[in-house]
C-alpha positions in Angstrom: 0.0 0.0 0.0 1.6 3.4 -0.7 1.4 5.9 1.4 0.0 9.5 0.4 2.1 12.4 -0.1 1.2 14.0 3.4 1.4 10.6 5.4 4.8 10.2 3.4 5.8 13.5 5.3 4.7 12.3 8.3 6.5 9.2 8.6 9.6 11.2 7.7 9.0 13.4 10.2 8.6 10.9 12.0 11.9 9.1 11.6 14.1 12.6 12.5 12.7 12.1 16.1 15.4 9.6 16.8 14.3 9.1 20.6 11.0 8.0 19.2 12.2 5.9 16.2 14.4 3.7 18.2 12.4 3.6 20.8 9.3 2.0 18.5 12.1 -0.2 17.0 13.4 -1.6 20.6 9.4 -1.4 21.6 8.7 -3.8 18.7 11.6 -6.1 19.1 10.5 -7.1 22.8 7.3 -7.3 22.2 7.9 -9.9 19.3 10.1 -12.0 21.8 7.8 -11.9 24.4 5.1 -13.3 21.8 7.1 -16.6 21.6 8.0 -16.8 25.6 7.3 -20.5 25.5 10.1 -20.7 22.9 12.6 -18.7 25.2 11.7 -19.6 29.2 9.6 -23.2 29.3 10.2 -26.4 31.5 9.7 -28.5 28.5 11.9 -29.1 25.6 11.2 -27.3 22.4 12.2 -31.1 20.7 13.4 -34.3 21.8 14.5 -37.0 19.3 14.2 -40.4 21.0 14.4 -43.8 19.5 14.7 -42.0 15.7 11.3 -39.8 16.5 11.5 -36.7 16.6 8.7 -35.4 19.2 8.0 -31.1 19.9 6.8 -31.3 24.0 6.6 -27.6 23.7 3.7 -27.5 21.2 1.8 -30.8 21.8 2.0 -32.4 25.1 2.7 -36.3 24.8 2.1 -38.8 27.9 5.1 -40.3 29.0 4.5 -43.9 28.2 6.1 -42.2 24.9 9.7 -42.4 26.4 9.2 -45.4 28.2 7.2 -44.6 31.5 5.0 -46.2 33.2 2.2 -43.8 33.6 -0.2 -42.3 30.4 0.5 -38.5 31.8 2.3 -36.0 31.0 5.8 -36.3 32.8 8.2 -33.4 34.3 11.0 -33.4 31.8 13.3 -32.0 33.9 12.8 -34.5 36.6 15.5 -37.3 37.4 13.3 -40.1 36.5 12.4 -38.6 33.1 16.2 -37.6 32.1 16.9 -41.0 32.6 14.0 -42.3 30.7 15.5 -40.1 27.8 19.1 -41.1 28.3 18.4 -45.0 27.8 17.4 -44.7 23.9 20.7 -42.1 23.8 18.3 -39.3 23.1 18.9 -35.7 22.0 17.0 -33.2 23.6 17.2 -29.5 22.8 16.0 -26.8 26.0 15.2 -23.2 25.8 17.8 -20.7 27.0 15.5 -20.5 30.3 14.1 -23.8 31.5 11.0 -22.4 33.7 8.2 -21.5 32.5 6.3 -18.8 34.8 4.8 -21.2 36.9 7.6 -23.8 37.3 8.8 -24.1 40.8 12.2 -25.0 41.4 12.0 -27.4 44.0 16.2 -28.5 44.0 17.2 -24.9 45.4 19.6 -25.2 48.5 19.2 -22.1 49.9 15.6 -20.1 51.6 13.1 -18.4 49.3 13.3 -15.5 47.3 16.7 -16.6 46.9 19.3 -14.2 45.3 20.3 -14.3 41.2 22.1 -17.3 40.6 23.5 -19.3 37.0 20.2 -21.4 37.3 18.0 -18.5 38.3 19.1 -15.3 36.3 17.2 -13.0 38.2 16.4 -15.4 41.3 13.5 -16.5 42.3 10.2 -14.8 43.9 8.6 -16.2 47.4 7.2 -19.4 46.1 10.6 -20.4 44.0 9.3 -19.6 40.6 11.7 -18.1 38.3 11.7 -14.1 37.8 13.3 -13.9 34.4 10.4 -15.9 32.8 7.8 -14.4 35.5 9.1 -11.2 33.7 8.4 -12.4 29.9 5.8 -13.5 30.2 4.1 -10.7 32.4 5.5 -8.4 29.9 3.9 -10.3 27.2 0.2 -10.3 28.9 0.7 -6.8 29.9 1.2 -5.2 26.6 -1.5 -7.7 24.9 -4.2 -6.3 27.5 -3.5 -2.8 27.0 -3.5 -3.2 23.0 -6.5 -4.8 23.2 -7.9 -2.2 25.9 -6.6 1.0 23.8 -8.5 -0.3 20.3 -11.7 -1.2 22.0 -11.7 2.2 23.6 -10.9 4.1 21.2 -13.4 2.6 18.6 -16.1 3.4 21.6 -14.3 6.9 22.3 -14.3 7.6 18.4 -18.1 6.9 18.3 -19.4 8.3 20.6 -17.6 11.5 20.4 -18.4 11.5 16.8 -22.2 11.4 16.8 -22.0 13.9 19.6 -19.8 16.1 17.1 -21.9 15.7 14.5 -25.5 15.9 15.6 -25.0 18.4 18.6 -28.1 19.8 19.9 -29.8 17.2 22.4 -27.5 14.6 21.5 -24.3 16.6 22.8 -25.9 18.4 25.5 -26.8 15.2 27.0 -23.9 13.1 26.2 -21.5 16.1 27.9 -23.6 15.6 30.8 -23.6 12.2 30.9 -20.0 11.9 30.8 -19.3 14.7 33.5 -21.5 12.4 36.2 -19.5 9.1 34.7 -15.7 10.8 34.5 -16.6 11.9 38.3 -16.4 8.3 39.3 -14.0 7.1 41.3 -12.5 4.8 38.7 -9.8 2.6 40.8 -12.4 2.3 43.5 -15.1 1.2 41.4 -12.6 -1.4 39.6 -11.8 -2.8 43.1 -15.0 -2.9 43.9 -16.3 -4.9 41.2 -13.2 -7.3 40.6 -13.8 -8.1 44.2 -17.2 -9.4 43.2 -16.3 -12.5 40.8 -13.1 -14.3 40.2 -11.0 -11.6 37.9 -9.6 -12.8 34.5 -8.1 -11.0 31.1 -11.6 -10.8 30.1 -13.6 -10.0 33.0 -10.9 -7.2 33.9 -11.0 -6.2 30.0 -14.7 -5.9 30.4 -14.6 -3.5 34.0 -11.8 -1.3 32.4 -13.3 -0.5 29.5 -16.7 0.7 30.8 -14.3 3.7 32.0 -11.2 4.0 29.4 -13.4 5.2 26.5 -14.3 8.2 27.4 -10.7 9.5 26.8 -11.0 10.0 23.3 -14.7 11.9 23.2 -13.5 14.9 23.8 -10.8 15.1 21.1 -13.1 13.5 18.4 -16.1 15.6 19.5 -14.3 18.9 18.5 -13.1 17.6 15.7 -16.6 17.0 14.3 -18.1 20.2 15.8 -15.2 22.1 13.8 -15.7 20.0 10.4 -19.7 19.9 10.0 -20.0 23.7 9.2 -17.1 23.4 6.5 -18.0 23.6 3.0 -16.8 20.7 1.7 -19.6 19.1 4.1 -22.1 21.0 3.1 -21.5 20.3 -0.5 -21.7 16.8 0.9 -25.3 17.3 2.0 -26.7 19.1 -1.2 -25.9 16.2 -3.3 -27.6 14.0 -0.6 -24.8 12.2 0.7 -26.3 10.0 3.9 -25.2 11.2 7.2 -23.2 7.9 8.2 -20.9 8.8 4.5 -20.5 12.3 5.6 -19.2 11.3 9.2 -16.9 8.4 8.1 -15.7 9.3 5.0 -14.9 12.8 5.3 -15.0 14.1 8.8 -13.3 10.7 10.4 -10.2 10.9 8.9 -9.6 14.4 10.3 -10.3 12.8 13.8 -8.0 10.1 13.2 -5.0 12.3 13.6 -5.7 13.3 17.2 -6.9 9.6 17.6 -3.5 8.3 16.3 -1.8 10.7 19.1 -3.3 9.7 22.1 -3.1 6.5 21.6 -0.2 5.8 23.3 -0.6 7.3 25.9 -3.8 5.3 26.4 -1.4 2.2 26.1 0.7 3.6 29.0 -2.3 4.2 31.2 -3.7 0.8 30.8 -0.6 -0.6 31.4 -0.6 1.0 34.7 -4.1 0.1 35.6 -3.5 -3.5 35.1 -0.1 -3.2 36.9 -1.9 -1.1 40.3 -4.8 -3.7 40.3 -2.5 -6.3 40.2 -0.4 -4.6 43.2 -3.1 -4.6 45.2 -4.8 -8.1 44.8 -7.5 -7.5 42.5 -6.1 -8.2 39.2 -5.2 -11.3 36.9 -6.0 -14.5 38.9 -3.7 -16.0 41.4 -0.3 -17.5 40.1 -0.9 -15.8 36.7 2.3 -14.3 35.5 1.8 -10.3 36.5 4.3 -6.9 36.9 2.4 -5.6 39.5 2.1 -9.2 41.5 6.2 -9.0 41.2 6.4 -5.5 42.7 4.1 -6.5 45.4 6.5 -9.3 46.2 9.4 -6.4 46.2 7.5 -4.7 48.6 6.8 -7.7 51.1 10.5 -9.0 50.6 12.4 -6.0 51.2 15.7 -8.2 52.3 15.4 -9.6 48.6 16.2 -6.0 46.0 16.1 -7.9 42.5 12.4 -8.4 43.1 11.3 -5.0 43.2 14.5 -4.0 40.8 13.1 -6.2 38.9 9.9 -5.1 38.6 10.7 -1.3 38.4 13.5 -1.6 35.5 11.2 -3.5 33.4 7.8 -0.9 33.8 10.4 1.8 33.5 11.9 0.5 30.5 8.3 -0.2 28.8 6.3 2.9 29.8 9.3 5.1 28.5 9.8 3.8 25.4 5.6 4.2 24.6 5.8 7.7 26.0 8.4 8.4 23.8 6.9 6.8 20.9 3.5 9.0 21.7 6.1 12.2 21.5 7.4 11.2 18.5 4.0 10.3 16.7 2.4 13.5 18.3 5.1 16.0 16.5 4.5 14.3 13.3 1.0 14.5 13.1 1.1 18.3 14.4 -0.6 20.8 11.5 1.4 23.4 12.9 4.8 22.1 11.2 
């Protein structure tokens, strides 16, 4: 698809914001790793090649009356009873760079829980003996994932509503403006803790309570985009040759919106992130065991005789909210009329 001549200036000035360019470049490249954590921190081989078969126990889970075992389950490959099952037939086994998975306990540690950063344990290991390192993938994974999916759902709501607001004004904006000064005047955390605390919280269920409130940050911006751009002539001309409404908003007003749209979207990201992460911190987030940032900082804060926890936690929130702040920078000064 080639870009138009304007959106061509764009992304070049774009690119001159160097913080921003590398930072969506770095931003990308972590986020692509983190989509194949089972391939880089797991507790089962990525593939084994026993008795001239080759078998993949990261993407299929086979019982292990496969290698030899007694029992039609799934065995612990990293147990002693199951590495000696493999070494009869001379076996070849190939292991990710981390072998834990989020949830793997590591029950053959020799000294008292969290314990310290280690060869075995990169980053050591959090109260229950579970590996930070892949704790850290993979919460950076399901962090990122629930604030992408939380930013476009809001912002197609935000976009909507704030356009048929714009657009149709009278009634329809004096009572939407009201109704979102009584629904902005909530208090949002409370109300999240409130309702999480009612039912067992999951990705969706926490999706779901978040987004009743993270829409409403767009309306504005859309809204006085389509109060400026129904008056202008082009629209009008629009009307007189009896264009529909729906056309009129979508195909010629929308695309004006867009541009503050694009903008903000980051730093919805960034605010989502750190919804998820303060939920999280205080108990009423992702279910129990689930791999979590704001889970590990809680840990940092009840462990205080064990730093890499909290360090931990802080260098990689630091490190991701950063780089989407500066990506928002960079995308706001390239979609700014003004230069």
């Amino acid at each position: 698809m080639r870009l138009s001549p304007l959106n061509q200036r764009r992304w070049a000035r774009f690119k001159t914001n160097k913080r921003g360019w590398w930072s969506l470049w770095l931003f990308l490249i972590l986020f692509v790793l983190s989509l194949g954590a089972e391939l880089i921190a797991n507790d089962k081989p990525l593939a084994v090649r026993y008795d001239g078969q080759w078998y993949f126990p990261v993407l299929k889970r086979y019982p292990e009356t496969v290698f030899g075992g007694e029992f039609p389950l799934e065995g612990n490959y990293k147990s002693p009873y199951m590495r000696q099952l493999l070494a009869e037939k001379n076996s070849w086994v190939l292991w990710p760079p981390i072998t834990y998975s989020y949830d793997t306990i590591n029950y053959d540690l020799r000294v008292p829980v969290p314990s310290a950063p280690s060869r075995e344990n990169w980053l050591g290991t959090d109260d229950q003996a579970r590996d930070v390192l892949a704790r850290v993938i993979y919460g950076f994974r399901i962090s990122i994932l629930f604030a992408l999916v939380l930013t476009v759902l809001s912002s197609l709501i935000g976009v909507l509503v704030g356009a048929l607001q714009g657009f149709y004004g009278g009634w329809v904006d004096l009572l939407g403006q009201r109704f979102l000064e009584v629904w902005s005047g909530l208090p949002v955390l409370y109300l999240l803790i409130i309702l999480a605390s009612f039912v067992q919280p999951n990705f969706w269920w926490l999706l779901g309570i978040m987004l009743l409130f993270s829409w409403m940050s767009l309306v504005d911006v859309v809204r006085a985009e389509f109060l400026r751009g129904r008056n202008l002539e082009y629209v009008r001309a629009a009307r007189a040759l009896g264009m529909r409404n729906g056309q009129i908003m979508f195909r010629h007003i929308l695309p004006n919106a867009m541009i503050s749209t694009l903008t903000f979207m980051p730093f919805i990201l960034t605010g989502a992130i750190s919804t998820l992460t303060s939920l999280d911190f205080l108990g009423f987030g992702l279910p129990a065991g689930s791999p979590s940032l704001g889970e590990l900082v809680a840990q940092g804060k009840s462990n205080l005789q064990a730093p890499w926890l909290g360090i931990s936690a802080f260098v990689v929130l630091a490190l991701m909210l950063s780089l989407l702040v500066f990506i928002g920078e960079a995308a706001r000064d390239a979609f700014d009329p003004r230069k």
